[in-house]
Structure formats: C-alpha cells, structure tokens
C-alpha positions in Angstrom: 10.0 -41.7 51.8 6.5 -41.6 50.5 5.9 -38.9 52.8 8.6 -36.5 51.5 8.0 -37.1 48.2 4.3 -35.8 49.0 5.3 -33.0 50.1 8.3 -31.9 47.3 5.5 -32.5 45.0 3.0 -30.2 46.5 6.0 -27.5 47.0 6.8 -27.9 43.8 3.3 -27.4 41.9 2.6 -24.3 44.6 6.0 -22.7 43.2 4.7 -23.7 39.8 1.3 -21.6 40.3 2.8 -19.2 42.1 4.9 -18.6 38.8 2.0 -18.9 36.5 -0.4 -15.9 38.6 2.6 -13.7 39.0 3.6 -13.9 35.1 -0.4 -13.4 34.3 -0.5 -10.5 36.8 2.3 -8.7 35.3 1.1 -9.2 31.7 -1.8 -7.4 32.3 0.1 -4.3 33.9 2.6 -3.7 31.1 2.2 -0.6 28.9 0.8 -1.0 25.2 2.7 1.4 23.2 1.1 3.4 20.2 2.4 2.1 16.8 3.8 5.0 14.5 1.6 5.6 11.7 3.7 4.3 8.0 3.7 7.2 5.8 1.0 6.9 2.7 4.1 6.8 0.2 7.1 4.0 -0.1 10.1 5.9 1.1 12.7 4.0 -0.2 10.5 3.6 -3.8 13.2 6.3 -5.1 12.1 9.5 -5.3 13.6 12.1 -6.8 15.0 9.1 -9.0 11.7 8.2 -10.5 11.1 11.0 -11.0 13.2 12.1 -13.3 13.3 9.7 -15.3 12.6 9.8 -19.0 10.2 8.3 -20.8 11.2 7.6 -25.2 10.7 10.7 -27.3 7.5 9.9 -28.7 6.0 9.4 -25.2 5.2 12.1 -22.8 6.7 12.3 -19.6 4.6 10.8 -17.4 4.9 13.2 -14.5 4.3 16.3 -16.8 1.5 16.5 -19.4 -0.9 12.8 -19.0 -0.9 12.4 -15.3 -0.4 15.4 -13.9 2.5 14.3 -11.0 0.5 11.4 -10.1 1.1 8.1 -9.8 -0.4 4.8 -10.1 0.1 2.7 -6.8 -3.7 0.2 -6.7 -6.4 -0.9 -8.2 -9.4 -2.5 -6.8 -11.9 -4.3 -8.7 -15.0 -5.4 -7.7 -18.4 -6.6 -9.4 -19.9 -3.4 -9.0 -17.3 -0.9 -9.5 -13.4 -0.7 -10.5 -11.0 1.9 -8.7 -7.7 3.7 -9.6 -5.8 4.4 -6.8 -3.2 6.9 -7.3 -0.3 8.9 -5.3 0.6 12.7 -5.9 3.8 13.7 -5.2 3.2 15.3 -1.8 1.9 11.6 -0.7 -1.8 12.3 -0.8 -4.2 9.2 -2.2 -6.7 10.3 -5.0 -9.3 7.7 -6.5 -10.9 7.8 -9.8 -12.9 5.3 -11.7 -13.6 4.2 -15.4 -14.8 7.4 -18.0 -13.7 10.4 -15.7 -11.2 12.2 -16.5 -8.0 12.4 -14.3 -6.5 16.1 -15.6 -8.3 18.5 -17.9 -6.9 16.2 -21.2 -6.7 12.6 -20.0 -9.5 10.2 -19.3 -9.0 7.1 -17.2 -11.0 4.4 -19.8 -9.9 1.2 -18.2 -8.8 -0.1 -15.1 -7.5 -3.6 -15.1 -5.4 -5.7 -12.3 -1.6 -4.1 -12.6 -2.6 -1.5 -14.9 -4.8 1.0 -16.0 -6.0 2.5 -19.8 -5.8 6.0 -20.0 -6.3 9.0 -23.1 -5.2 12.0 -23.5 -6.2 14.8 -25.7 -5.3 13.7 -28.9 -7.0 10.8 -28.9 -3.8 8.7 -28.1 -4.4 5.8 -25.5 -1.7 4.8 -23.4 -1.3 1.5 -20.9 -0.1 2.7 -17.7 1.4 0.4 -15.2 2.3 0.3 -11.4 6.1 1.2 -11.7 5.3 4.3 -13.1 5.4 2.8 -16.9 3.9 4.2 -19.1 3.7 3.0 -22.6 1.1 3.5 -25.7 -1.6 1.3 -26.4 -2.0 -0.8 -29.2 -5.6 -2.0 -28.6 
C-alpha cells in the first residue's frame, strides 16, 4: 500500500507541473492587443446641450464673448507655477496661466482648485467653474 500511494503521489505532482509549465508557456504566447486611444473630450458630458445653454441676462454667454468656445476642464497647481487647462470645442487642450490673457478682452487673473478668476474688458471679474459655470465675482 505504501508503495502505491508513492507512486499516485508522484503521478499526481508530475500532472500538477505538467499543468503549471504548460499554462506559463501559453501565457507568454498570447497576443497583447493595442488599447484604443479615449478621445480628449467627455462624450457623454452633453454636447450640443451645454452648449446651448443660457447663462442670466446680465451675464455673457459663456461660449460667445469671455471664453471664446472654450471650456474649463483642469487645473494644476504647483509651488512654482498654476495651470488652466481648458477644452475648445473641436476637443483640442489649450493651457494658460495666471495674468495672460485667454481671448483679445479677457485675462485669466486666478487659478484656484475647481475654479478659475477671469476679466474681461470692462473691467468685470467673473468666477468660472468646471461645469461650464460661469458667474460674476464679488471679490
């Protein structure tokens, strides 16, 4: 008995490793597939539906006059430096920082965490957030 148990055992473990190189054999020849690229955009962030939406009467539309069709998706703050990242509408990134002006009128003049301080020709400052907010500032 002792005998046959010797031998199921050793049968048994050689089946076992048998498994193992086979499975590690044909891990190595499987094909890696190439991820798709994710667009630069949201796609399901709305669209046309942000878009045209309206902002109060005594504000200006935001994707008219003050930004110029673009849109406020980061920022990134560091010791050194503080970024505005923003989106235009054909899903290209554009990157301005503090006291440079984003369109011909409006000036970027603070860049906080979820929202950035911009103003525009008359003199008018207006908070602008992530969602595509934008409200005037009473600082």
């Amino acid at each position: 008995m002792n005998m046959k148990n010797k031998i199921a055992f050793i049968l048994i473990m050689t089946m076992a490793l048998c498994q193992f190189q086979w499975t590690a054999a044909n891990a190595e020849t499987k094909k890696i597939e190439n991820e798709e690229e994710l667009p630069a955009i949201d796609p399901f962030s709305g669209g046309s539906g942000v878009s045209s939406q309206k902002n109060s009467d005594n504000q200006p539309n935001s994707n008219n006059g003050l930004m110029n069709d673009l849109r406020l998706v980061g920022t990134i703050l560091s010791i050194n430096k503080k970024i505005a990242i923003f989106s235009a509408r054909d899903g290209s990134a554009v990157n301005y920082r503090e006291n440079q002006f984003i369109t011909e009128s409006t000036m970027l003049l603070e860049i906080m965490h979820n929202l950035i301080i911009v103003q525009d020709g008359n003199n008018k400052k207006f908070e602008v957030y992530m969602n595509n907010n934008i409200k005037p500032s009473e600082g």
